[in-house]
C-alpha positions in Angstrom: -14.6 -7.3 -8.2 -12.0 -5.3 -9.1 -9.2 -6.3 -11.1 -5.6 -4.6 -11.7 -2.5 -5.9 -14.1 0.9 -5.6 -12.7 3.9 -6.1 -14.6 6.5 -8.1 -13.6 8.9 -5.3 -12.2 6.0 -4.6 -9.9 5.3 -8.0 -8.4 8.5 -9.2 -7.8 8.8 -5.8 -5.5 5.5 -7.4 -3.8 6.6 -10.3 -3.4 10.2 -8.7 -1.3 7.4 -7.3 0.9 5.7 -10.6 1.6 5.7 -12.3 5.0 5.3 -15.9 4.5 2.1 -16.6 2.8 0.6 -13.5 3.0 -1.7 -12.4 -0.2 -1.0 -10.2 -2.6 -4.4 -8.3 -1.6 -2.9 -8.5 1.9 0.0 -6.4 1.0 -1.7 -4.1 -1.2 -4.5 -3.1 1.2 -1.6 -2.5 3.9 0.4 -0.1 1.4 -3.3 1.5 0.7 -3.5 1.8 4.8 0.1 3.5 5.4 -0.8 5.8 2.4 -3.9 7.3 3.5 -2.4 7.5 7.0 0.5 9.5 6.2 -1.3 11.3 3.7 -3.7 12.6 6.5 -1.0 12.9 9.1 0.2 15.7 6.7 -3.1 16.7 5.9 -3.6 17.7 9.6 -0.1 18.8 10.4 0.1 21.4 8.1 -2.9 22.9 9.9 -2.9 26.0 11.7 -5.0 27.4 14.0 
């Protein structure tokens, strides 16, 4: 399994983003999600054809 360090900076922004009791991995692999979404939403919309 993977393992990262965070320093404390870092996790106390986490922890503004959590909802209730949600896991740390929860909110990472949602971050992760929006990323590659908007990173292929301007992938494709720069584009032309």
């Amino acid at each position: 399994m993977l393992s990262v360090e965070l320093d404390a900076e870092t996790v106390d922004r986490l922890d503004d983003l959590r909802v209730e009791d949600e896991s740390y991995d929860d909110i990472v692999t949602e971050l992760i999600n929006i990323y590659e979404a908007e990173e292929l939403t301007l992938f494709h919309g720069g584009e032309q054809y």
